[in-house]
PAFI-794917 format. One record per residue: x, y, z of N, C-alpha, C in turn; residue in one letter. Coordinates in steps of 0.1 Angstrom, whole numbers, plus 2048, in hexadecimal, padded with zeros to 3 digits. Atoms other than C-alpha are relative to their C-alpha. Layout:
! PAFI-794917
XYZXYZXYZA;...
//
This chain:
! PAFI-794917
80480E801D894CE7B180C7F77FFX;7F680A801DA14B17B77FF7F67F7X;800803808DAE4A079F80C7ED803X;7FB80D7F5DB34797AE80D7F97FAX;7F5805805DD047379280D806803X;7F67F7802DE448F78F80580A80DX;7FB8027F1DE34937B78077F8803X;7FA80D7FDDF44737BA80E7FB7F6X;7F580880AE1946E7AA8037F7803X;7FD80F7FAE1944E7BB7FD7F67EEX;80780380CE0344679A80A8017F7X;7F87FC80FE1945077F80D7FA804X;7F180C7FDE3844078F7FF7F27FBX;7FF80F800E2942178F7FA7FC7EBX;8077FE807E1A42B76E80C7FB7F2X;7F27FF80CE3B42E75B80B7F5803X;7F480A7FCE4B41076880A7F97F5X;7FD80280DE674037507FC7F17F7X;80980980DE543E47457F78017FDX;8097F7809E3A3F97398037FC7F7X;80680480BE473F971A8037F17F8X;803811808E493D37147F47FD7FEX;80F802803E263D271B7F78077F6X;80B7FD80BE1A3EC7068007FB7F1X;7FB80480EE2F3E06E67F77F37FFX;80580E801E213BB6EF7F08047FEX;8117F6800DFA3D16F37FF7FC7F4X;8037F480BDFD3E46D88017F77F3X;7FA804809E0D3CA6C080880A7F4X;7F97F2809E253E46B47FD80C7FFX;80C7F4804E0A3FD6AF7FA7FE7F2X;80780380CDFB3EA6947F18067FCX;8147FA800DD63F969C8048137FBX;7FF7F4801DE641B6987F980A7EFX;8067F8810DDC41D66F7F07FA7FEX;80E806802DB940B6777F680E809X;80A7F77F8DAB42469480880D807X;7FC7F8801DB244369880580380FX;7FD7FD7F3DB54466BC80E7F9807X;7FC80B7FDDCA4286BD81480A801X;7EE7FD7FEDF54326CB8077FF7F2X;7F5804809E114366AE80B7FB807X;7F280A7F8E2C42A6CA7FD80580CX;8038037EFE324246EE801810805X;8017F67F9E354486F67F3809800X;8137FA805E124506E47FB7F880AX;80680B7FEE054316F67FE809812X;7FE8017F1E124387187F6814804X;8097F37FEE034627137F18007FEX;812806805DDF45070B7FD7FF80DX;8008087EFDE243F7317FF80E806X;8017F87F6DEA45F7407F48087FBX;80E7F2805DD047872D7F07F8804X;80C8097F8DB5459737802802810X;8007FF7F2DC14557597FB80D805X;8097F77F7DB947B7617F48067FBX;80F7FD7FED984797507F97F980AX;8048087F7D9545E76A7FF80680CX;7FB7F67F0DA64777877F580B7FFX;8107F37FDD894927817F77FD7FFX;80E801801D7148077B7FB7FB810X;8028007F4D7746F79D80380880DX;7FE7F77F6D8648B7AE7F480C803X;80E7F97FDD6649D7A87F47FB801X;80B8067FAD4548C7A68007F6806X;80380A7FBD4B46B7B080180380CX;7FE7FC7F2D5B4747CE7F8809808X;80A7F77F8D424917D47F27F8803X;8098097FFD294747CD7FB7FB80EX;7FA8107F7D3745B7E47F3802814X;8088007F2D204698087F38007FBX;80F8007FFCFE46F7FA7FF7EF7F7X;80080F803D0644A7E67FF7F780BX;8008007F2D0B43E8097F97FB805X;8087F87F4CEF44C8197F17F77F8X;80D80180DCD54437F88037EE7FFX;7FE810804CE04207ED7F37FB7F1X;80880B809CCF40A7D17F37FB806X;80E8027FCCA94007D67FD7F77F7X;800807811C9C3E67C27EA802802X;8127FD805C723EE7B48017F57F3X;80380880DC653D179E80F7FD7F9X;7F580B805C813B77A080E80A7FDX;7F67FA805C983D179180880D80CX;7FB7FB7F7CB63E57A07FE80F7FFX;8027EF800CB340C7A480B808805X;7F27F97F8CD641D7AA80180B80AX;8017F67F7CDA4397C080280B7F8X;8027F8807CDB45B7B38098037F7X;7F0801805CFE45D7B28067F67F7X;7FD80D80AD0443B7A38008047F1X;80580080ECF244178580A80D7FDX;7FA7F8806D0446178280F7FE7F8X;7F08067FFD274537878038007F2X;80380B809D1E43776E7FF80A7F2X;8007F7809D1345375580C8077FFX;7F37FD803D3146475980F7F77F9X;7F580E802D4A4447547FC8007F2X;804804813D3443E72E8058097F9X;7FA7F880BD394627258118017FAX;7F0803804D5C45E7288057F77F8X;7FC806807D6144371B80D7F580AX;7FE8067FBD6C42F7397FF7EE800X;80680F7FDD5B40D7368087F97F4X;7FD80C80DD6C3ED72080F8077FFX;7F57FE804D8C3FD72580E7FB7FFX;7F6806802DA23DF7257FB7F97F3X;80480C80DD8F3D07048058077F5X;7FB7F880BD9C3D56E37F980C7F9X;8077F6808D963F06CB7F37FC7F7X;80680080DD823DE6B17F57FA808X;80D8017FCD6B3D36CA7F980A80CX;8057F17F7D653FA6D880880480CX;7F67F67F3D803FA6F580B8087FDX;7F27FA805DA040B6F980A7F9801X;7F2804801DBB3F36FC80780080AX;7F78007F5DC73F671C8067F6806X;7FA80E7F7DDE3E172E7FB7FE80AX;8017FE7F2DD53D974F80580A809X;7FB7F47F6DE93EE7627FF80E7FFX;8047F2800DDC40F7547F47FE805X;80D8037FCDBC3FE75A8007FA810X;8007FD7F0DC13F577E80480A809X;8037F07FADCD4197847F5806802X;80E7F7803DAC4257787F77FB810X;8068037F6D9D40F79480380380EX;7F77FD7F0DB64137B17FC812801X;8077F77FEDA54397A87F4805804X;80C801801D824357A57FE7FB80CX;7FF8027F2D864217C880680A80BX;7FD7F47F4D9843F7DC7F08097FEX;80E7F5801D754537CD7F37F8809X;80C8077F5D5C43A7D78037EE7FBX;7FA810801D654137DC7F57FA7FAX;80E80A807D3E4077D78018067F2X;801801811D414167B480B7FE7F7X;7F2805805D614087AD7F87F37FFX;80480E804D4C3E87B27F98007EFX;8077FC808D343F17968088047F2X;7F8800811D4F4017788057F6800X;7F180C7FFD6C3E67837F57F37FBX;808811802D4F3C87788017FF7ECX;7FE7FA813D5A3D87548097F17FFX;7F680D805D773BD7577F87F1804X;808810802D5D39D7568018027F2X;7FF80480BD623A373380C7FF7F8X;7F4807800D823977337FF7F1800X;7FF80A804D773767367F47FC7F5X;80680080BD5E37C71A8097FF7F1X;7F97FD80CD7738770880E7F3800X;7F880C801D8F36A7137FA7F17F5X;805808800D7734F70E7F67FC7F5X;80C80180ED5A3586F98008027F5X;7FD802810D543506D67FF8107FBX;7FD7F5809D5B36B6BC7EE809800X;8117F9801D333716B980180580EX;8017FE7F0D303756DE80780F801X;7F97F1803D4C38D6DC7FB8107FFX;80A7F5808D3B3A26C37F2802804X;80B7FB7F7D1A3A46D5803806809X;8067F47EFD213AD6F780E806803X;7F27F87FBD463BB6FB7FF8127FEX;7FF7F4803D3E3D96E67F180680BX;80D7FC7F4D1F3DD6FF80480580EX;8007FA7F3D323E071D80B8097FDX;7FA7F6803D4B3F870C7F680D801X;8067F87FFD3140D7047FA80580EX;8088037EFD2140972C7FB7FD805X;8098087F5D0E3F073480B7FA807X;7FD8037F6D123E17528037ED801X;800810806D213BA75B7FF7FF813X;8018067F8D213A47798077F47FCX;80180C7FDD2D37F7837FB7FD80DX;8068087F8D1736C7928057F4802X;7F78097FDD283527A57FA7FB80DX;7FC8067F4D2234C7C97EA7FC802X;80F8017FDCFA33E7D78037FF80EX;8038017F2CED33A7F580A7F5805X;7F680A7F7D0231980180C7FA7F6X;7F4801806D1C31F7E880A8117FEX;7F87F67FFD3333B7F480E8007FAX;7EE805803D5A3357F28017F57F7X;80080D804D533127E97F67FF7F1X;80A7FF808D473187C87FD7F17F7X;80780E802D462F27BD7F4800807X;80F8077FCD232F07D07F980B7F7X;8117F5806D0E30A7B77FF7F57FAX;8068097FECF62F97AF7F08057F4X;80A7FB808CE33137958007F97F5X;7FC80A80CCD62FE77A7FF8017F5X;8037FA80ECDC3017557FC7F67F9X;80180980ACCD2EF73D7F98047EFX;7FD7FB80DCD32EE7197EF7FB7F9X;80980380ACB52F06FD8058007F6X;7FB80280ECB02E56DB80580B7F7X;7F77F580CCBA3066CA80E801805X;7F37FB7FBCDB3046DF80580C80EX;8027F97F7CD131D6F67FA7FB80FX;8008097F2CD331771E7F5809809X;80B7FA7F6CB731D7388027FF80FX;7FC8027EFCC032775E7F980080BX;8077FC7F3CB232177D8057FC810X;7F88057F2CB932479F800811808X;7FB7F47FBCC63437B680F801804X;7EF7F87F8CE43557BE7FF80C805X;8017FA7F5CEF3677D980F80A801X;7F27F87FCD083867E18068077F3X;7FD7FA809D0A3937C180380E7FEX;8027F3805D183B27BA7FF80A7EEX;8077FE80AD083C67A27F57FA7F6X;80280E806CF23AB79C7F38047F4X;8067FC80CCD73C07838048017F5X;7F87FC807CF23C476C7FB7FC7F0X;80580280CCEE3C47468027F47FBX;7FE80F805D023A573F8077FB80BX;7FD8077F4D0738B75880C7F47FAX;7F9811802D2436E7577FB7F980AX;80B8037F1D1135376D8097EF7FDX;7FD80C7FAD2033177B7F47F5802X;80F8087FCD063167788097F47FAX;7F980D7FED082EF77C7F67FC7EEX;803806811D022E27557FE7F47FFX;7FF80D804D082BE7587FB7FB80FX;80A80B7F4CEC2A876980C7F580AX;7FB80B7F3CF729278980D804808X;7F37FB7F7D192A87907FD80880EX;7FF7FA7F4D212B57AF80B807806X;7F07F9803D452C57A98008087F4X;7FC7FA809D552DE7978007FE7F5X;7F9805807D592CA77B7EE8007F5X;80A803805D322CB7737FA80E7FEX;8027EF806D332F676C8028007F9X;8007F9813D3030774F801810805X;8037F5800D3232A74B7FA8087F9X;80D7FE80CD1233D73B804813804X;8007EF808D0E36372A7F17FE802X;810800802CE836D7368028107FEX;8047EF803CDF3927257F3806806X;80B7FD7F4CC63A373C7F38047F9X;8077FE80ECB43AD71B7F57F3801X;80980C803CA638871A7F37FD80EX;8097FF7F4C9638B7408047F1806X;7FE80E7F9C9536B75580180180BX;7FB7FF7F1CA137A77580280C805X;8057F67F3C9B39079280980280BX;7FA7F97F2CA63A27AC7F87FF80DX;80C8007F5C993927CB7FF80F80EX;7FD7F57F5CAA3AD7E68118077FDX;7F17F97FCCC93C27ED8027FA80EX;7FC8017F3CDC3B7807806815807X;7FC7F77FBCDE3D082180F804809X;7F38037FFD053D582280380980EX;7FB7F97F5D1C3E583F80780D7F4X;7FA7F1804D2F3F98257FE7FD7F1X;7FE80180DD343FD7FC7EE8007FEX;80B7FC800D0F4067FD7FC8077F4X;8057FE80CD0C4157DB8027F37FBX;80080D80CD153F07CB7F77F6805X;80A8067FFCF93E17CC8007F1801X;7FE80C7FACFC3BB7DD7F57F77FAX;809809803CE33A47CB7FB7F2800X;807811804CCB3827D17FB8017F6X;80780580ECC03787B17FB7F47FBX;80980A804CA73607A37FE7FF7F5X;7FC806812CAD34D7807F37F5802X;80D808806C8B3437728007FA7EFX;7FC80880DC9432F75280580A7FBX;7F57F3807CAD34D74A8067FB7F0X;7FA80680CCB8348726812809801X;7EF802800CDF3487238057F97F6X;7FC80A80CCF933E70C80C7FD80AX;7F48057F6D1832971680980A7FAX;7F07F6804D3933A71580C7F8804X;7F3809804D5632970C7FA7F1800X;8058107FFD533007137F97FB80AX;80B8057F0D3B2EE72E80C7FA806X;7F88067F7D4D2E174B80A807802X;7F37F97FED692FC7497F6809806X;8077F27F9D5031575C80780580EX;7FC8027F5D6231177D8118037FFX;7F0804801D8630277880780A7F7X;7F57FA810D913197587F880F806X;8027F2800D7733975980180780DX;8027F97F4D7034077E812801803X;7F18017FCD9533D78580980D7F7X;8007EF805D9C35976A7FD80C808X;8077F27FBD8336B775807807810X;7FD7FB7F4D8E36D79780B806803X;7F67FA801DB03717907FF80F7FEX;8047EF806DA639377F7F4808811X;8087FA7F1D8C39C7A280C803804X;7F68017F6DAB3927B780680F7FAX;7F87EE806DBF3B17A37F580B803X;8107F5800D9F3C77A37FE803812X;8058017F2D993BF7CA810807806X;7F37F67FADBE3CA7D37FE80C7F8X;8047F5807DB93E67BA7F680C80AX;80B7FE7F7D9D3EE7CF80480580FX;7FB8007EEDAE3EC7F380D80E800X;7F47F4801DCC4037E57FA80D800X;8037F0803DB34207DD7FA7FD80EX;8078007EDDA141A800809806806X;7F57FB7F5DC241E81180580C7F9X;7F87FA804DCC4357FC7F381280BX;80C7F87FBDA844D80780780280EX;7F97FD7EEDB443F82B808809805X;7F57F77FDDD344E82B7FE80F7FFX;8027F2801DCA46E8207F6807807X;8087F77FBDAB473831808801811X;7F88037F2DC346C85180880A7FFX;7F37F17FEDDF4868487F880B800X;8057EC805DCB4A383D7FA7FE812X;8058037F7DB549A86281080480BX;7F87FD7F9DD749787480C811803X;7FC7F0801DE74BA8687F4807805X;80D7F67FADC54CB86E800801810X;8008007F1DBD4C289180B80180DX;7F37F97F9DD04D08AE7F67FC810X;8028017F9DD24C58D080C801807X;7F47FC7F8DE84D18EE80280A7FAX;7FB7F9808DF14EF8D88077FD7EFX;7FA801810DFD4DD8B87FA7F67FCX;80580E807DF24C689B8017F6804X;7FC80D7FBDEE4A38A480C7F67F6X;7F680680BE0949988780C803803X;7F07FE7FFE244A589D8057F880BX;7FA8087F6E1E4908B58057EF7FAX;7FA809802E3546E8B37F37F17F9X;80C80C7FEE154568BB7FB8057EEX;8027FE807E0546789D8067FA7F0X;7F67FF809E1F46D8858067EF7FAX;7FB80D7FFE2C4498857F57F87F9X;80C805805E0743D87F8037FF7F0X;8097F9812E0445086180F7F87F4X;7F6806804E2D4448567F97EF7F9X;80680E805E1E4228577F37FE7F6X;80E805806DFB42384480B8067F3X;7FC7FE80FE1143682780A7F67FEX;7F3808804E2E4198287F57EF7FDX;808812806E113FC8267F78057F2X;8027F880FE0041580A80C7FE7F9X;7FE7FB80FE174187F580A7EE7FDX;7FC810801E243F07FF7F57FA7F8X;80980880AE063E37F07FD8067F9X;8057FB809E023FB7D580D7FA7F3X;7F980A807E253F07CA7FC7F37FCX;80480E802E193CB7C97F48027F6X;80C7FD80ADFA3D57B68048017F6X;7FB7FD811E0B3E279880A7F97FDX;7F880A808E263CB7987F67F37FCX;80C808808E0A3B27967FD8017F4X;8097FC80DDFA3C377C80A8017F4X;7F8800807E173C37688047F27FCX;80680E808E1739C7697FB7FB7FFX;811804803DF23997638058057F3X;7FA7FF80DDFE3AD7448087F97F6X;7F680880AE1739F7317FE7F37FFX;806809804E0C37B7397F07FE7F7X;80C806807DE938272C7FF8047F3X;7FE7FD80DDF63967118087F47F4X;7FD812804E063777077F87F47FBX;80B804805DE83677077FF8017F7X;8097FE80ADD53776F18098017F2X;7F880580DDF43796D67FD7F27FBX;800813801DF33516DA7F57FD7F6X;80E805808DCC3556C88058077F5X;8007FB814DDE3686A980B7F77F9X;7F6805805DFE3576A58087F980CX;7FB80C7F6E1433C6B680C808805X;7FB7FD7F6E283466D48137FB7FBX;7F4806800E4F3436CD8047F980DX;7FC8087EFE6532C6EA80080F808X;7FD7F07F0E7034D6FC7F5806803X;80E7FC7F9E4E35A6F97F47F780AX;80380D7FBE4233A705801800810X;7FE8017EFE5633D72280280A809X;8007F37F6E5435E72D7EF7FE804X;8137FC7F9E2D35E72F7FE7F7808X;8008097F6E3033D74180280680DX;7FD7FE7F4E4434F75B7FB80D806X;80A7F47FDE3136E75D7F17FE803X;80E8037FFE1035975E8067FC810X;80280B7F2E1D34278080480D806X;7F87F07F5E2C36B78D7F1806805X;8107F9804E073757877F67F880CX;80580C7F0DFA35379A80280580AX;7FC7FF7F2E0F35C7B47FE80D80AX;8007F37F7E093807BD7F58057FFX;80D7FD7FEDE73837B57F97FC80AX;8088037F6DDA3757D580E80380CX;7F87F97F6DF63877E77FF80E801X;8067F2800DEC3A97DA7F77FF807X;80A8027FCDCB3A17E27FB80080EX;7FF8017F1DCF395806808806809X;7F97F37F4DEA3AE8147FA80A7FCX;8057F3801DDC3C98047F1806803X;8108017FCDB73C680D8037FD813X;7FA7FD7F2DC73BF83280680E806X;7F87F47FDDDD3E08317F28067FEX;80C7F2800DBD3F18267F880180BX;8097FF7F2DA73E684380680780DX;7F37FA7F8DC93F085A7FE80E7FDX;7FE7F5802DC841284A7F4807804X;8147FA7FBDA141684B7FF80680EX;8038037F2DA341086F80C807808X;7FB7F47FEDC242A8727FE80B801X;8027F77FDDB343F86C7F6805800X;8097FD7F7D9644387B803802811X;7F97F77F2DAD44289C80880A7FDX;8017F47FEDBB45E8907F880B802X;80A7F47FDD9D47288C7F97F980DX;8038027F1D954658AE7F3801804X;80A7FE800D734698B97F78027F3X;8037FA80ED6C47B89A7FE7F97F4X;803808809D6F45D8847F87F6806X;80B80D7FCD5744A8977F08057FAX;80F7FA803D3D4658888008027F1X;804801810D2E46786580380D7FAX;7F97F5806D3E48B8638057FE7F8X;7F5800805D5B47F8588007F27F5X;7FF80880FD614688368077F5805X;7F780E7FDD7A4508487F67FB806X;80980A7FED5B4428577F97F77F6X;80080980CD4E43783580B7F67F9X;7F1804803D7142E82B8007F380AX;7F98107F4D7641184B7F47F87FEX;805809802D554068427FD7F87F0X;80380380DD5740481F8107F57FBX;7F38037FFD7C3F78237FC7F0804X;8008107F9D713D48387FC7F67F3X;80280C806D623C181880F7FB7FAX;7F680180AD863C58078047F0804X;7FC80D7FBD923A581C7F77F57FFX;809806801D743958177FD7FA7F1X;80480D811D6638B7F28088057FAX;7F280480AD773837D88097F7802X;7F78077FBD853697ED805805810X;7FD7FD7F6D8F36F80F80E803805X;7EF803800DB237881D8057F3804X;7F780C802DB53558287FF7F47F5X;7FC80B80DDAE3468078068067F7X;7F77FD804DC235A7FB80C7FC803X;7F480A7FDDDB34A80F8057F17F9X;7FE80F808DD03298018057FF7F3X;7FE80080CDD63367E080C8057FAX;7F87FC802DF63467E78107F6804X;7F68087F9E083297FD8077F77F6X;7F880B803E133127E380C8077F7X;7F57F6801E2932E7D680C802809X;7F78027F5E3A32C7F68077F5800X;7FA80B804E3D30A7F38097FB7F8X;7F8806810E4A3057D080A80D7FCX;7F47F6802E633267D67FC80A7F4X;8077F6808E4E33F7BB805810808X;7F97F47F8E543557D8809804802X;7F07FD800E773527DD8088067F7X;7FB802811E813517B97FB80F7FEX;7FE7F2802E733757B880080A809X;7FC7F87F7E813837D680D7FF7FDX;7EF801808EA53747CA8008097F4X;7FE7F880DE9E38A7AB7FE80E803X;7FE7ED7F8E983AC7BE80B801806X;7F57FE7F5EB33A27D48107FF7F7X;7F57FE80CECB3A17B380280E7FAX;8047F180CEBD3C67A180780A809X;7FC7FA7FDED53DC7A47F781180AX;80A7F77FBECB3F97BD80B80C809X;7F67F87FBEDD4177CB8077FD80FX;7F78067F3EF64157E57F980780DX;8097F97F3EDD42C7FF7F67F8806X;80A8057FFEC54107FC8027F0805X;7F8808800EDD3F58047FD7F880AX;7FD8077F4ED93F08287F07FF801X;80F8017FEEB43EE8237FD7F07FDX;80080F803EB93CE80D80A7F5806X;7F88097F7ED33C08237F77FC80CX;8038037F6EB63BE83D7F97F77F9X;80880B809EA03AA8238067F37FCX;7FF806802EB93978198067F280FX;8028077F5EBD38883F7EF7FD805X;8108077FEE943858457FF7F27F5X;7FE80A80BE993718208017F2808X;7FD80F7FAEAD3568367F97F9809X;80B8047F2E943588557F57F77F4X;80C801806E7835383A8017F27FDX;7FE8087FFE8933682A8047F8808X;7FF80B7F6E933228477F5801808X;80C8037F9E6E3278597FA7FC7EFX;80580980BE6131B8348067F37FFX;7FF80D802E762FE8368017F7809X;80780A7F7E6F2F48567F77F8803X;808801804E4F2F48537FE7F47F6X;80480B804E4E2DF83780C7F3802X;7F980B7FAE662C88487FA7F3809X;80A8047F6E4A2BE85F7F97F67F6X;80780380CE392B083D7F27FB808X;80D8007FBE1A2B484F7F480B7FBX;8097F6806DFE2C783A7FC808807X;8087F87F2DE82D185B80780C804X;7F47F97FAE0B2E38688008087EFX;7FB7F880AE112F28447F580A7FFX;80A7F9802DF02FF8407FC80A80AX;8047F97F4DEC30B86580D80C7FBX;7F67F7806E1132085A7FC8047F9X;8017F3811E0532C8377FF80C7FEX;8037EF7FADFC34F846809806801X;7F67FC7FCE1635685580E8067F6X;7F380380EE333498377F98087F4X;8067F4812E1A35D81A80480D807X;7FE7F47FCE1C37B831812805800X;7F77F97FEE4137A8388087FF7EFX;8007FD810E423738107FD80E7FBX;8077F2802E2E39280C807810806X;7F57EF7FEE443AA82080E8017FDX;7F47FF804E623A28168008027EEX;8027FA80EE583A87F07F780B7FDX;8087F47FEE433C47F880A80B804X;7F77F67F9E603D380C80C8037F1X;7F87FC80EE793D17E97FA8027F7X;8037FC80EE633DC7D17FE80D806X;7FD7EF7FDE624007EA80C7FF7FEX;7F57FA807E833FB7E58098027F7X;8037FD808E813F97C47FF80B7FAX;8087F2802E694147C180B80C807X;7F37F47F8E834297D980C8017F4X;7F37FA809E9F4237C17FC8097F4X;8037F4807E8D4337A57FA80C801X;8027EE7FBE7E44F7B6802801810X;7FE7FF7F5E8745E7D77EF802808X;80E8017F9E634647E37FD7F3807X;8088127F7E5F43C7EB80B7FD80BX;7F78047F6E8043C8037FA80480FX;8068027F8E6B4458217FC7F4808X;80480F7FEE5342B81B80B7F4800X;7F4806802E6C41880F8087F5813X;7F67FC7F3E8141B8347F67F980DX;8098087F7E614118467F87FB802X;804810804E533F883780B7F5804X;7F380B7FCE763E783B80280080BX;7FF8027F4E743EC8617F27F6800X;80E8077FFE4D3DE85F8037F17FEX;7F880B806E5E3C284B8037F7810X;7F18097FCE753B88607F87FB812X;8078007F3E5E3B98817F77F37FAX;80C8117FAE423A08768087F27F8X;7FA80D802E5A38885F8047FA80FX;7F88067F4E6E38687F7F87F8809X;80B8067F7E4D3808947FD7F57F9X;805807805E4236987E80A7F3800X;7F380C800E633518788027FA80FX;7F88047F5E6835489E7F37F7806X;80A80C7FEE453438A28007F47F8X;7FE80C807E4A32B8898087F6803X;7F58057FCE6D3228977FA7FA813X;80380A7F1E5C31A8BC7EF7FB7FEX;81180A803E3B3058AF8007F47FCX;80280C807E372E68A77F57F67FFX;80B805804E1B2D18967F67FD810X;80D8037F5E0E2C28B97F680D806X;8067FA7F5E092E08C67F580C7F7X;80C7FD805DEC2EA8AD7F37FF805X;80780A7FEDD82D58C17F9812805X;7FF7F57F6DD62F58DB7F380B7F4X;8077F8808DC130B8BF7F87FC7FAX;80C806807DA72F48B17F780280DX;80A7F97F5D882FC8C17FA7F2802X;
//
């Protein structure tokens, strides 16, 4: 039985990175919890052997049932009888397995039943649980909606329902309705407050995953006559109280164990969470930030499935007299899906390293006052966090669909049939670019980074860190795309025409995106030789679409937009 951690040293590389232990000391607060709970780390080397001994109850649990799950889940799906949802066989199983372990609530504190995890051990767990089965990565990963319970909601709140989803119940956000998808200023579900203080919902929402869930976070409009963002609130409904139904499952193309829900809020009783009018602007924007990680999280184990169900397929099968992995066409494929693997898996955990330390920063701020340096490190770890969370998100949910769709032409015929797993994989692979934002609002959400030099400013800081002399002429090619990059960024906004910046934004995030993708393999290469491959050709991949990119930038100009509007 495979074991999805302890197969993968890719994991533990990124696992042991050296600002690990800033984060855990900043976690852990020293290891102050160490004389309150017993389980709780004495120092960063106990802390950091917690992570690993979790992560491979995570690697067997998914290297065995989930993953043995993941076809007859598939095949079965969710049913909903009397309003309510009905998991598939496997689901439920999963789900049972994740409680006994002791999986769920594993980024919430100790004293309210989690374990303390930083992010980045906790988005390993997921970037696992998605190579086993991706629709039930939708379903544990909804663990982190109580992140903004735990950001936001009052101390009672807290103590009701956090230690609820440690133990295993299940969460959701409800967010999007019928004619409020992207544009979530139009929901339009209505809350209104009664005299005990308690809020009553009604309305529908649409596309929800997991939408039976135990405890819901739900987006509804609070303040009569608005018609903007500015007129949300964000409400806690417990499923315990009733109010709301399961009209249908949508019948998806792929991720078919996570159950897709319309739902119908019949005077739902709810409480608010946090302040009215911050439902939108303050919590959904959290929240999403935390999806956005989760949804790349998500695309890394996809491609990671991809890749492997493609090599093991490509050594096996033999045509002309030899494996098809010796041939060039082949072989080269396969070079490329592991150099955008392990390019967006790099970006993922550097991410998650400054989703960490900024939010651990945070939550210091609610025990004691921030010194200046601390002040201004979490500042700049928060705007590092802005900036590459909708760049993980959007290359890495692109490289997965790329990968999906590799390899299924490798298994050639073969992957067009339900034999083989890479056909689940390419269809369970296409929502990654899809919700949670789309890859090109991710763009929107990535471009002013570009603009305002976020991106530069930490590509000049890779392009400083010392790095072995073998690895040299790798970054001498970076540091010439660098100049293409900036001079098609400042052309561009030379034009000081929005229409023209915005029609570019794709382009300048993407050649953002491989040129810091390409130094943090070589990064990853200078500390271990295993990533110098990737490394080597990702830096050719690099250098091919910046170049395409700048050299269309450099022969366009604003009029000739006209040409592409429909």
């Amino acid at each position: 039985m495979a074991n999805f951690y302890n197969d993968n040293p890719d994991l533990k590389h990124h696992l042991n990175h050296p600002l690990m232990q800033k984060i855990v000391e900043l976690k852990e607060r020293n290891f102050a919890d160490a004389d309150k709970f017993d389980y709780a780390p004495l120092n960063f080397e106990d802390a950091m052997d917690s992570y690993d001994k979790v992560l491979e109850i995570v690697g067997e649990i998914c290297g065995g049932r989930i993953a043995e799950n993941a076809e007859s889940v598939d095949h079965q799906g969710p049913r909903v009888e009397n309003n309510r949802v009905i998991y598939a066989d496997g689901t439920q199983e999963n789900l049972e397995l994740c409680r006994k372990a002791g999986l769920m609530g594993m980024s919430m504190p100790r004293r309210l039943g989690g374990l303390n995890f930083p992010i980045t051990p906790y988005i390993m767990a997921a970037d696992i649980v998605s190579r086993a089965d991706t629709g039930f990565e939708n379903l544990w990963g909804l663990q982190d909606c109580a992140e903004t319970i735990y950001e936001f909601a009052s101390e009672d709140q807290k103590q009701r329902f956090i230690p609820r989803v440690c133990q295993g119940e299940t969460m959701s956000m409800d967010l999007t309705e019928p004619d409020a998808g992207s544009d979530l200023q139009s929901v339009m579900l209505k809350a209104t407050e009664q005299p005990d203080g308690t809020w009553r919902l009604n309305g529908v929402k649409r596309f929800i995953t997991n939408g039976d869930s135990d405890i819901h976070l739900v987006l509804a409009r609070s303040e009569d006559g608005t018609k903007d963002g500015r007129g949300l609130s964000m409400f806690i409904y417990d499923k315990r109280d009733g109010g709301v139904n399961v009209r249908r499952i949508e019948n998806k193309m792929g991720i078919k164990g996570s159950p897709t829900c319309e739902l119908t809020y019949k005077n739902a009783k709810a409480e608010l969470c946090g302040s009215r009018r911050l439902g939108l602007i303050k919590y959904v924007m959290a929240l999403m930030n935390g999806a956005r990680l989760g949804i790349a999280a998500q695309s890394v184990g996809v491609s990671e499935r991809a890749y492997r169900e493609a090599l093991d397929y490509a050594k096996e099968r033999k045509q002309f007299g030899k494996a098809i992995i010796e041939f060039p066409a082949v072989y080269e494929m396969l070079a490329v899906m592991k150099a955008k693997l392990d390019a967006s898996r790099a970006l993922l955990y550097e991410t998650s390293r400054f989703v960490d330390i900024y939010k651990i920063y945070d939550d210091i701020a609610k025990e004691r006052s921030l010194t200046p340096e601390e002040r201004k490190e979490a500042k700049t770890y928060s705007k590092l966090a802005d900036a590459c969370t909708p760049l993980a998100k959007g290359l890495g949910s692109e490289y997965c669909n790329q990968n999906a769709y590799d390899a299924i032409q490798i298994h050639g015929g073969s992957g067009f049939m339900k034999d083989y797993a890479c056909e689940r994989v390419y269809r369970d692979a296409r929502i990654t670019s899809i919700y949670e934002g789309t890859t090109q609002l991710q763009v929107v959400a990535a471009i002013r980074h570009v603009t305002t030099g976020t991106y530069l400013g930490l590509i000049r800081e890779y392009e400083a860190t010392e790095i072995k002399e073998s690895l040299q002429p790798l970054r001498n090619v970076l540091i010439d795309l660098t100049a293409k990059y900036e001079a098609a960024v400042a052309s561009v906004l030379e034009a000081k025409d929005q229409t023209y910046t915005d029609f570019m934004a794709r382009r300048m995030v993407e050649m953002a995106g491989n040129i810091i993708m390409s130094y943090l393999l070589i990064l990853d290469a200078n500390r271990n030789d295993a990533f110098v491959k990737s490394a080597e050709v990702y830096n050719k991949m690099a250098q091919a679409e910046v170049n395409k990119h700048a050299d269309f930038i450099a022969n366009f100009t604003p009029s000739q937009i006209e040409a592409y509007k429909a």
